[in-house]
N, C-alpha and C positions, 0 to 999 in steps of 0.2 A: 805648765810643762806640755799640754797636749796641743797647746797654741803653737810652742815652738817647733814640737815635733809635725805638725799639721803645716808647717812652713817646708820642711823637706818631702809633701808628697805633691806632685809627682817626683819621682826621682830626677835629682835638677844638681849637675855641679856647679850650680853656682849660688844657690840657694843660702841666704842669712849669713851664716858663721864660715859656711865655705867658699864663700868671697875672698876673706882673707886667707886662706889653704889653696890656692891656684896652685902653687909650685905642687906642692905632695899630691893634689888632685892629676895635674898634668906628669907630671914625675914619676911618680910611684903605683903601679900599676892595680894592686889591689887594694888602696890606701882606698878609695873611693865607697869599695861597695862593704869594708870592712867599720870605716866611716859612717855608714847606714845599720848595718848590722848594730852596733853599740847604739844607736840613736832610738832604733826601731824596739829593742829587745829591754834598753833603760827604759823606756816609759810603761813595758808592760811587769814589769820589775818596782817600780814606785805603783803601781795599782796594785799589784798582789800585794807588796809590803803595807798599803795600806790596812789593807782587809784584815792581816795575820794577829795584828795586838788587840782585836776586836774584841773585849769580854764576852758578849751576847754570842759571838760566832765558834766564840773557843769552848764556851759552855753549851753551846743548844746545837752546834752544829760545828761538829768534833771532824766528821767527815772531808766533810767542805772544807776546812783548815788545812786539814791533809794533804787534799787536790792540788788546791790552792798552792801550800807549802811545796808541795815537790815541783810544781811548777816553776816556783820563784826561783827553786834552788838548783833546776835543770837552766833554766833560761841565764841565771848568773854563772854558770858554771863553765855553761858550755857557749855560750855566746855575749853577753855583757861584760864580763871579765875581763876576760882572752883579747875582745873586742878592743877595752878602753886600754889594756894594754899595747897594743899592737899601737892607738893614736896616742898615746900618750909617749911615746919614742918620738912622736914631731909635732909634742904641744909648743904653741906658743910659747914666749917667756925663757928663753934658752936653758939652760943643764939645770935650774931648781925648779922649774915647773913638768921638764921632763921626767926629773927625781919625783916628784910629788904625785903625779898621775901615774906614774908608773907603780911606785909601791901603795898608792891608792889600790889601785887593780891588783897586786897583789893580796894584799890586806882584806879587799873585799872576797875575793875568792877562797882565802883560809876562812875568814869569818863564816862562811858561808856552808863550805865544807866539813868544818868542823863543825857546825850548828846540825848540818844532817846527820851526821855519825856520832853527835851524844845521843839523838833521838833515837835512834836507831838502836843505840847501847841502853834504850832506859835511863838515861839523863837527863831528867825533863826541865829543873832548873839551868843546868848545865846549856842545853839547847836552845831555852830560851835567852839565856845571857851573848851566845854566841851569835843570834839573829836578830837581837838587840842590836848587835856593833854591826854586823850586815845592814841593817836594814839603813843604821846610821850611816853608811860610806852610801850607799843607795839616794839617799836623802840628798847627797853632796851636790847633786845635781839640782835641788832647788839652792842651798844655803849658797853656794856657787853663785850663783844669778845673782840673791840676794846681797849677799856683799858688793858684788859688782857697781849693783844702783847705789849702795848705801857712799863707797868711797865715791864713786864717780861726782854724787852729788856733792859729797863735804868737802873731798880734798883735788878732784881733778889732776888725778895722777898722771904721768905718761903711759899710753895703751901698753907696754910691755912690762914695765914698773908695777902697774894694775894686775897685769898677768899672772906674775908671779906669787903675787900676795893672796889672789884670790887661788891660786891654783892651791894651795895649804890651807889657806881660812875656810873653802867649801868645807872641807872633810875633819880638820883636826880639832873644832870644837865640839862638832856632833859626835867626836867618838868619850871626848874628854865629858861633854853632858852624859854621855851612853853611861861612863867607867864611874862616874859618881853615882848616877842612879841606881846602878846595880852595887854600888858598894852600901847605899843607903838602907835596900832590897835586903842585901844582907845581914845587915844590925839588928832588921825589924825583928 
């Protein structure tokens, strides 16, 4: 992921993915640097989310979780979110991929928000179950990719056909893995 985001610096309309976004790049006036924003603010968003399930860092370094945490959930809040929602109104893959990114971004923004406000409340389980599924829609942005090569190589779809499939497969099994694990969490 820091490969691909390390493709859009300098800031370049026409760089990798938005090769194919000319129209919205030339069209749409703030599409461009809204476009960077989601690109810039996801990748620092999959580094904190790395860091947060950390046992060693949750246990010895409670603090730092903290930082860390309010950080994730300022940057998703106020810019990653907002951000993929705004491009996911002129995803690829016509009205189900637009659907898919759209309530992606919403999805991640409740998750996210409600994950700070249990903590917030003393709901430490609760918080964490919620930034489970945050962290999961976060993630989409690899599993994304990863599907991409996985069909491209098996089945050689048409590029909008792909589109669509991937724009749901990023996100709907990371939350379905997420919703099992914490039901498992739960039994224990």
């Amino acid at each position: 992921m820091v490969t691909i985001t390390l493709k859009y610096i300098p800031f370049n309309s026409k760089a990798a993915f938005l090769q194919i976004k000319q129209t919205e790049v030339l069209g749409i006036k703030p599409y461009l640097y809204i476009f960077y924003i989601h690109v810039y603010s996801a990748i620092f968003c999959l580094i904190a989310g790395f860091t947060q399930f950390n046992s060693f860092i949750l246990k010895n370094h409670t603090r730092l979780h903290r930082y860390i945490g309010k950080f994730y959930v300022l940057i998703v809040l106020i810019l990653a979110a907002p951000s993929g929602f705004y491009i996911g109104l002129y995803a690829n893959g016509g009205l189900y991929s637009k659907i898919s990114f759209v309530f992606l971004s919403l999805l991640w923004f409740y998750f996210t928000y409600k994950g700070f406000i249990e903590i917030k409340s003393g709901r430490v389980n609760s918080h964490k179950n919620f930034m489970l599924r945050s962290f999961a829609l976060t993630f989409s942005a690899i599993t994304l990719r990863l599907w991409k090569v996985i069909l491209v190589y098996l089945f050689h779809p048409a590029p909008m056909d792909l589109y669509q499939l991937i724009a749901w497969l990023g996100w709907i099994p990371n939350l379905i893995f997420v919703e099992f694990y914490i039901l498992k969490q739960i039994k224990k």
